[in-house]
N, CA and C of each residue as an Amber inpcrd file, in Angstrom:
protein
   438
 -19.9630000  -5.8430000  11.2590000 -19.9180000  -4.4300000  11.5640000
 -18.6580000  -3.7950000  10.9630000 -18.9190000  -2.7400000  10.2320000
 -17.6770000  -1.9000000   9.9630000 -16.6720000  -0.7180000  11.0020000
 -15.2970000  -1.0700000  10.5800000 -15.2460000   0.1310000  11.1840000
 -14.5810000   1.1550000  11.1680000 -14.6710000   2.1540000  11.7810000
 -14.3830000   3.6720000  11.2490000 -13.0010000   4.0360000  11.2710000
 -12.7800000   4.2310000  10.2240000 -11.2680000   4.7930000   9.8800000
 -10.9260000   5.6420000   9.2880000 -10.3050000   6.9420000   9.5790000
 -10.0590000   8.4270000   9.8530000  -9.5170000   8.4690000   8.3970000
  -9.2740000   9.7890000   7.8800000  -8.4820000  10.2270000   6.6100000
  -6.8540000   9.9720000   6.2060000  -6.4040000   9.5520000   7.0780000
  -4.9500000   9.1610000   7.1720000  -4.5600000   8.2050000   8.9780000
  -3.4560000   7.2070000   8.0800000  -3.4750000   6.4280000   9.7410000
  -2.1230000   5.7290000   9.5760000  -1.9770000   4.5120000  10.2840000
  -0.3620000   4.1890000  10.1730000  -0.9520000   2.6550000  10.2320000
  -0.2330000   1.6690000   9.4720000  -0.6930000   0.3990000   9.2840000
   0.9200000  -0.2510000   9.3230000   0.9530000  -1.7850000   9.2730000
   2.0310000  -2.4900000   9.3500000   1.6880000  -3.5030000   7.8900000
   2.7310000  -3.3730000   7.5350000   2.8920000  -4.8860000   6.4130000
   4.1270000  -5.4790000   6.8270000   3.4520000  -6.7830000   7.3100000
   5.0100000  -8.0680000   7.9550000   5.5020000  -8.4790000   6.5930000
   4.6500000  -8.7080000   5.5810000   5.8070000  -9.3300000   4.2560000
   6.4110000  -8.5940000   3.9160000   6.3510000  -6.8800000   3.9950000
   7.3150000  -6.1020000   3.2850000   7.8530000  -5.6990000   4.3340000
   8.1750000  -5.6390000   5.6740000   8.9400000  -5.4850000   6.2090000
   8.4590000  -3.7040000   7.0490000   7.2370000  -3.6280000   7.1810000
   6.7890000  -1.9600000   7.2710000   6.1580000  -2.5180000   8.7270000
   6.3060000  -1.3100000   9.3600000   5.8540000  -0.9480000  10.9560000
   5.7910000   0.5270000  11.0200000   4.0910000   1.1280000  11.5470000
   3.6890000   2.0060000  11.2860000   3.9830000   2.6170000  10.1310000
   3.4820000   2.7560000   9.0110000   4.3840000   3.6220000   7.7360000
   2.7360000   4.3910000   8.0650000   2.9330000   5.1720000   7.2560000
   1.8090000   5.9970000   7.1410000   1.3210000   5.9570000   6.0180000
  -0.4130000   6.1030000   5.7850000  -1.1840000   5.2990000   4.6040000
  -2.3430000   6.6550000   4.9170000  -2.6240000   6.6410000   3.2930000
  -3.4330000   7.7910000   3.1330000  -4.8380000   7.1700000   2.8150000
  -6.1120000   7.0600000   3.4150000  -7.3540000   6.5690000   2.8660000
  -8.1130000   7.3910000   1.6090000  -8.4630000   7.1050000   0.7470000
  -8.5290000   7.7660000  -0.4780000  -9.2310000   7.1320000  -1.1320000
 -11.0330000   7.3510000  -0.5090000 -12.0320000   6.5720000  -1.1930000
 -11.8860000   6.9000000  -3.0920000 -11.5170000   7.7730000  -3.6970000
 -11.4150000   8.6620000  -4.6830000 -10.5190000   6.7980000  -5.6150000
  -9.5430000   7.0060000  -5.4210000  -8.7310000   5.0600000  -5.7120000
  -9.2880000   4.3120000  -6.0500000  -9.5110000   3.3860000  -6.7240000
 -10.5070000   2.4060000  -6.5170000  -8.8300000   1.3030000  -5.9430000
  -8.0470000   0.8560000  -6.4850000  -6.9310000   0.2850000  -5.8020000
  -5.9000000   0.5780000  -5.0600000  -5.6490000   0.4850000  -4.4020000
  -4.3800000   0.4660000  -3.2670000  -3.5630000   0.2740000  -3.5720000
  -2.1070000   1.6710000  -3.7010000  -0.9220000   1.3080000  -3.9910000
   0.1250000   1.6860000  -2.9470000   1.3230000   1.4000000  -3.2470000
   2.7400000   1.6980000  -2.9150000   3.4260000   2.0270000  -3.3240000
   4.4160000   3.0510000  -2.6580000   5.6030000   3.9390000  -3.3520000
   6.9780000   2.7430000  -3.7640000   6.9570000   2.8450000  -4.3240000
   8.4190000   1.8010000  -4.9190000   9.0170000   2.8280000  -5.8490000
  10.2080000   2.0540000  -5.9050000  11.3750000   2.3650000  -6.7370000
  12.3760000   0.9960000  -7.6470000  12.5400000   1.5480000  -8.6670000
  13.5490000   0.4980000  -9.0820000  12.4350000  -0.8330000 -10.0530000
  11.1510000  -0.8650000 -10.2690000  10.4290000  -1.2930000 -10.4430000
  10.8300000  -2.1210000 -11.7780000  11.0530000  -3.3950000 -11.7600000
  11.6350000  -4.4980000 -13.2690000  10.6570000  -5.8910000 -13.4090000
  10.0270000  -6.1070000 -14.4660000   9.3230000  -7.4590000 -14.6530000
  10.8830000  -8.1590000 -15.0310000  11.5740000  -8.9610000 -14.2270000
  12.6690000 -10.1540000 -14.4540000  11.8950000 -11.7520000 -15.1960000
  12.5850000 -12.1520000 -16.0760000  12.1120000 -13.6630000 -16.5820000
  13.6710000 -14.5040000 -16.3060000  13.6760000 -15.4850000 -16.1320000
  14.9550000 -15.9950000 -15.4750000  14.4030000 -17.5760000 -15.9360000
  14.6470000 -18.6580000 -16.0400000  14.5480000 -20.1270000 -16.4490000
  12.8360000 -20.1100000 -16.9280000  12.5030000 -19.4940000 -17.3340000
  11.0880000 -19.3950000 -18.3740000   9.9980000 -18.8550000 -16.8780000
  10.7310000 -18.3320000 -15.6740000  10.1080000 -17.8400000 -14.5360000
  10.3340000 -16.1320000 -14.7020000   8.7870000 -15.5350000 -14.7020000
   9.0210000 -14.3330000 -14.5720000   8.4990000 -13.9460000 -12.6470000
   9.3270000 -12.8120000 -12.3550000   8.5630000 -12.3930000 -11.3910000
   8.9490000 -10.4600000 -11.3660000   8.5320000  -9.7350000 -10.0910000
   8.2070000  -8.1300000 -10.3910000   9.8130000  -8.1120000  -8.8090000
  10.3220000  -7.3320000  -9.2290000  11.7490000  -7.1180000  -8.1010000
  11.5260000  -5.6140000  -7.8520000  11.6900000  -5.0580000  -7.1460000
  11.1520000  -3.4630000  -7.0150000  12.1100000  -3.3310000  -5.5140000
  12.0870000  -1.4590000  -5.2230000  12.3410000  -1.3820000  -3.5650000
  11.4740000  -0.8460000  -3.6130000  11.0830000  -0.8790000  -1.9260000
  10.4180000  -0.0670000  -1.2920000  10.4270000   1.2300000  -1.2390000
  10.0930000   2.1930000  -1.4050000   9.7990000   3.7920000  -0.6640000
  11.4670000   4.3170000  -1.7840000  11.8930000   4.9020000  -1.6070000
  12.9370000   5.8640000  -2.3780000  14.3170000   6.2180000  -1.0610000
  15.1040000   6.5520000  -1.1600000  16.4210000   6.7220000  -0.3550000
  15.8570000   7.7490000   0.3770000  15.1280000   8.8320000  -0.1690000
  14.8290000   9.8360000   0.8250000  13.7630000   9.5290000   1.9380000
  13.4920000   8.9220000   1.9550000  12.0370000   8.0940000   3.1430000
  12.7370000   7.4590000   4.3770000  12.0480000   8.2400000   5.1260000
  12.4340000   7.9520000   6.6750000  12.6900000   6.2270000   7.0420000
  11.8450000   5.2040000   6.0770000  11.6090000   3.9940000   6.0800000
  12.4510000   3.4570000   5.2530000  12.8950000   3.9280000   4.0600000
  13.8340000   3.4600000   3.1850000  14.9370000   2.4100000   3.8170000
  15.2050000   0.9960000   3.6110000  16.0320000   0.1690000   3.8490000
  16.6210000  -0.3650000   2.5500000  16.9420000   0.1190000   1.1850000
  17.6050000  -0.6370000   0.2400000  17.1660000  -1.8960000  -0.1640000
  16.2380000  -2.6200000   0.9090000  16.1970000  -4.1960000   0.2950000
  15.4100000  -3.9970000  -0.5490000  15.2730000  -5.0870000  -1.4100000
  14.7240000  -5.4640000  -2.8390000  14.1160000  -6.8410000  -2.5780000
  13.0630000  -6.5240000  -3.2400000  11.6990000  -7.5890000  -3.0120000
  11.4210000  -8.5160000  -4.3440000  11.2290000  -9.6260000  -3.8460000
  10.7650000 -10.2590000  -5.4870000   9.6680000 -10.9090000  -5.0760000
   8.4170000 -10.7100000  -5.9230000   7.2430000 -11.5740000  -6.4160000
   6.9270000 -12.2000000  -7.6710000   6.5480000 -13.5900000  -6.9600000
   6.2390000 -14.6010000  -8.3210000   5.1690000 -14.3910000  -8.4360000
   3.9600000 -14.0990000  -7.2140000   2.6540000 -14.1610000  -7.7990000
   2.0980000 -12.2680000  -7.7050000   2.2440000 -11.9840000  -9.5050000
   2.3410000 -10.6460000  -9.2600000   1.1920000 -10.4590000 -10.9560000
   0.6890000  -9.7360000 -11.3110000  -0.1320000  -9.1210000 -12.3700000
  -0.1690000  -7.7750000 -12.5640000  -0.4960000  -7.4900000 -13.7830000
  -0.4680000  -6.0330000 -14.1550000  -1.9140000  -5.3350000 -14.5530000
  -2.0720000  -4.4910000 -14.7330000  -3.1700000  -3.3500000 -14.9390000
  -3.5220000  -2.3320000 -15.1480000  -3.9530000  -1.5830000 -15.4950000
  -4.4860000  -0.5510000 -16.1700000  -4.9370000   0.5470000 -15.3270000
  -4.1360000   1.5820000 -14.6400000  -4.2460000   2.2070000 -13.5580000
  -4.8980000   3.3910000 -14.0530000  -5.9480000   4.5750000 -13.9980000
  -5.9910000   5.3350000 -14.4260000  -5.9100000   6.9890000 -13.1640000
  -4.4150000   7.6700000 -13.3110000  -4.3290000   8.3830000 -11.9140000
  -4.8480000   9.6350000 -12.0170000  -4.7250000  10.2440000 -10.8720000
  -5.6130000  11.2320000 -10.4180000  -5.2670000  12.6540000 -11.7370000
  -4.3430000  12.6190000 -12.7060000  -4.3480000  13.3170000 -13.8390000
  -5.0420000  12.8430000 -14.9640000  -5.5910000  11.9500000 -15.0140000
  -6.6240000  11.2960000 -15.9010000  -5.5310000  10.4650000 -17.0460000
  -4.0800000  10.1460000 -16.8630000  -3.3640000   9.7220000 -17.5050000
  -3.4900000   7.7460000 -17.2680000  -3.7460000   7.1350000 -18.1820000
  -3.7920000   5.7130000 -17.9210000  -2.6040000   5.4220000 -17.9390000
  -1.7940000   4.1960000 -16.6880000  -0.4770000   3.3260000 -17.1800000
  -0.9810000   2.0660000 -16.5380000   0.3990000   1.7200000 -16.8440000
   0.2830000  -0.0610000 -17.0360000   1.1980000  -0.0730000 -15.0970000
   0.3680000  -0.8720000 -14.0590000   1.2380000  -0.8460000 -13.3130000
   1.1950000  -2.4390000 -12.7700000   2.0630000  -2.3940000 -12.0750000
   2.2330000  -4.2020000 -11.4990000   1.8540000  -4.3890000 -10.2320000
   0.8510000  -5.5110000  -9.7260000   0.2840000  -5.4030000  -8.8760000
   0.1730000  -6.3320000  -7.6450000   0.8690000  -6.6970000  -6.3750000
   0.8200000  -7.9200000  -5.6410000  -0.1790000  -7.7990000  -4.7000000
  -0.2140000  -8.9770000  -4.4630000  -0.9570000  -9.4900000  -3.4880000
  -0.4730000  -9.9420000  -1.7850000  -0.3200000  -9.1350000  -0.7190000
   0.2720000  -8.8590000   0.6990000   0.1180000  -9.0800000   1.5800000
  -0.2700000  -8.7560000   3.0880000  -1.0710000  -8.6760000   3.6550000
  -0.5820000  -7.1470000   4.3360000  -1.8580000  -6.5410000   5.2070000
  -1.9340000  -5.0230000   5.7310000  -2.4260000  -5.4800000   7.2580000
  -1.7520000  -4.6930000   8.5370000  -2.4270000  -5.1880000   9.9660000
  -2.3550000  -3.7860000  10.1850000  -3.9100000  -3.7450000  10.3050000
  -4.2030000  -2.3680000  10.7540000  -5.7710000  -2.7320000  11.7300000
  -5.5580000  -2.0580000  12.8210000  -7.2730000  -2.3520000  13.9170000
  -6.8090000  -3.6570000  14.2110000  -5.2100000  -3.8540000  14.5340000
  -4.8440000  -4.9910000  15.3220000  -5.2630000  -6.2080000  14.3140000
  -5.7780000  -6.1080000  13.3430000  -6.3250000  -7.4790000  12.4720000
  -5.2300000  -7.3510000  11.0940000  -5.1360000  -9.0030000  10.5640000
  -4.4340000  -9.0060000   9.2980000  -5.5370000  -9.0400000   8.0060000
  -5.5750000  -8.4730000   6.9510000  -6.1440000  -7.9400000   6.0590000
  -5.6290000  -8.3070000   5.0360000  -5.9160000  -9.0750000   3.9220000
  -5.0620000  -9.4380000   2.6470000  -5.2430000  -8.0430000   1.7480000
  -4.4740000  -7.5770000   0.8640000  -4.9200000  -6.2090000  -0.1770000
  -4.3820000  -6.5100000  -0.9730000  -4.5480000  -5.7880000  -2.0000000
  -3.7430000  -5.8040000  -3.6910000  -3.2530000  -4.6350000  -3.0610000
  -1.8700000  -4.6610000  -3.8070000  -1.0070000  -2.8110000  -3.7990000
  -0.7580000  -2.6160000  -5.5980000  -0.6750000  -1.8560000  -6.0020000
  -0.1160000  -1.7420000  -7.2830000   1.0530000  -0.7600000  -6.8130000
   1.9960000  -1.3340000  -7.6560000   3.5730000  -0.7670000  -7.3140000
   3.5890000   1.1700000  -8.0420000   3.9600000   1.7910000  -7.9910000
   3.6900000   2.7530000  -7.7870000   5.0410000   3.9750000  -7.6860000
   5.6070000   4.7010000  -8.3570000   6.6120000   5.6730000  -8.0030000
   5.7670000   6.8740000  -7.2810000   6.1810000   7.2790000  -6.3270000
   5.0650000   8.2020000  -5.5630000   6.0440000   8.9990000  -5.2830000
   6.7080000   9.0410000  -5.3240000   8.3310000  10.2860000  -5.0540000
   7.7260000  11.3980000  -4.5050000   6.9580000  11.9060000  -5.5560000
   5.8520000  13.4270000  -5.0150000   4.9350000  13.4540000  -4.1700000
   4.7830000  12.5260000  -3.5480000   3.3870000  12.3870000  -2.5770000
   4.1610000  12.4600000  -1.2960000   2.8720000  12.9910000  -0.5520000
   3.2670000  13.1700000   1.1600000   2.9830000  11.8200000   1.7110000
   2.0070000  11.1340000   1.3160000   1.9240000   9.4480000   1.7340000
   2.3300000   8.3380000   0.7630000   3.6780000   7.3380000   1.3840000
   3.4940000   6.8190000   0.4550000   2.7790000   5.3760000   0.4110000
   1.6980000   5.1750000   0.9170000   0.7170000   4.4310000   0.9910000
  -0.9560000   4.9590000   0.6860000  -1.6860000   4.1040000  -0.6730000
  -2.5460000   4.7750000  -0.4900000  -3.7250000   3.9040000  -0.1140000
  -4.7080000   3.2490000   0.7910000  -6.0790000   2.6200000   0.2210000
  -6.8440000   3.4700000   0.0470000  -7.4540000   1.7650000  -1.1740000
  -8.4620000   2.2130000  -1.7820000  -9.7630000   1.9630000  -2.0540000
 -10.4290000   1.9730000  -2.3040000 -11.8920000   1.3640000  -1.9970000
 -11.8660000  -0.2330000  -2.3230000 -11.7160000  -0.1950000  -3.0340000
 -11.6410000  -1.9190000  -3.2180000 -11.0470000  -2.8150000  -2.2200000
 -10.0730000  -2.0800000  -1.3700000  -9.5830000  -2.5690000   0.0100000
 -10.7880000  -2.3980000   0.9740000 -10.9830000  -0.9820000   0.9520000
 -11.7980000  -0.6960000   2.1340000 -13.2690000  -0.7490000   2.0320000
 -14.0060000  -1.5670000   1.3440000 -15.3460000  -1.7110000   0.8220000
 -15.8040000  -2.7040000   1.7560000 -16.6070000  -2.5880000   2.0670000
 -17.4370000  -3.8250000   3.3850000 -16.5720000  -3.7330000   4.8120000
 -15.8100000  -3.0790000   4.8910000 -14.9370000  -3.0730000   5.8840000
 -14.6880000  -2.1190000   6.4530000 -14.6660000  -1.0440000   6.3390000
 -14.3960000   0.5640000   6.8150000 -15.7010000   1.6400000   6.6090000
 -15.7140000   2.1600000   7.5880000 -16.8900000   3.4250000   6.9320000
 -15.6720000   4.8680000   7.1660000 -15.3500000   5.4220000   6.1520000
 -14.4590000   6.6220000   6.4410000 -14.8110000   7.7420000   7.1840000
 -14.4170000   8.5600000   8.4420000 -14.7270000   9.6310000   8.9530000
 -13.7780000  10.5810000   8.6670000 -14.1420000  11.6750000   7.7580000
 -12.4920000  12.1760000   7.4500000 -12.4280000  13.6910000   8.3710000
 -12.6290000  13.5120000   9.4330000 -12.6690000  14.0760000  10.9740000
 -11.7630000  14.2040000  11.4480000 -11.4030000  12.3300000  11.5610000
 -10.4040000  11.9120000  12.1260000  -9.6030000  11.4160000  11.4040000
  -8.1050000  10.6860000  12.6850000  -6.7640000  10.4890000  12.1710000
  -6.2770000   9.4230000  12.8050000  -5.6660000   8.4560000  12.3010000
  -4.7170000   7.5290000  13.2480000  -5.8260000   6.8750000  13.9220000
  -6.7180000   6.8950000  14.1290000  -7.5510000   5.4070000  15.1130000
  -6.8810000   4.0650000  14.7090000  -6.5050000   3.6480000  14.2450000
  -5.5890000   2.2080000  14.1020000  -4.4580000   2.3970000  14.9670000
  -3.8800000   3.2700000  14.4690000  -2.7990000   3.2960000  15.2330000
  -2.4810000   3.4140000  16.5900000  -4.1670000   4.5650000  17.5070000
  -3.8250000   4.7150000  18.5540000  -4.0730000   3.4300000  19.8720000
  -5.3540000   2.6100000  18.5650000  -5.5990000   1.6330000  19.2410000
  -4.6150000   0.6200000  19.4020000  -3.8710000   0.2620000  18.7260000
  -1.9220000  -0.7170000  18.8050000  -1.5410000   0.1920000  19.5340000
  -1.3420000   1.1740000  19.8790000  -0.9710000   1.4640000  21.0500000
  -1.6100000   1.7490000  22.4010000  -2.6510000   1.8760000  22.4550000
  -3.3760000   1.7600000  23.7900000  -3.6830000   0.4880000  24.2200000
  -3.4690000  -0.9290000  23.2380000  -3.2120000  -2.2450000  23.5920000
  -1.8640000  -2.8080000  24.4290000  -0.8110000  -2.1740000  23.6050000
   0.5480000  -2.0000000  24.3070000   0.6140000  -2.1510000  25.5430000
């Protein structure tokens, strides 16, 4: 059974260190990204991996730390200006409806956006039916568990 999840909501990622951030659903996506900053492919003893921060200094969430992934790939993003880039893409996990969820994020400068989380269908396919009615049902349910 799928289930219903509103136009915008608040999700947790334990590997990156996020509790409630706020995430925009955006069947329109086909992938799921994140606002980062600082974004570098590093190669170091014939080991490459992707080092990035999270969110930008101005973000309520912003903590400075810096993240490194070894198991990371790139791709061919094409965004909502019809402009194609090349972006880098990990593999996470997302706990949202109290359940853990594996997703791809593609790293992402979102500076200009009001969310800086977006899914995208390829996340939310077999798994969500969108009501864009509503808001926050993930969230209110982690807290009416509380």
């Amino acid at each position: 059974m799928k289930l219903t999840i509103g136009r915008i909501d608040k999700a947790d990622f334990p590997e990156l260190i996020l509790e409630d951030i706020d995430v925009k659903i955006d069947s329109g996506a086909y992938t799921s990204s994140i606002h980062c900053s600082n974004i570098e492919e590093i190669s170091t003893n014939n080991e490459s991996f992707i080092r990035f921060k999270l969110l930008d200094p101005e973000h309520d969430f912003y903590n400075n730390k810096e993240f490194t992934f070894k198991k990371y790939s790139s791709k061919l993003v094409k965004s909502s200006n019809g402009i194609s880039e090349k972006r880098f893409l990990i593999a996470t996990e997302i706990e949202i409806f109290n359940t853990n969820f594996p997703i791809h994020l593609t790293l992402s400068e979102r500076k200009d956006m009001k969310f800086p989380i977006l899914l995208g269908r390829k996340f939310l396919n077999k798994k969500f039916v969108i009501d864009t009615a509503k808001k926050d049902l993930s969230y209110k349910l982690k807290n009416k568990i509380k």
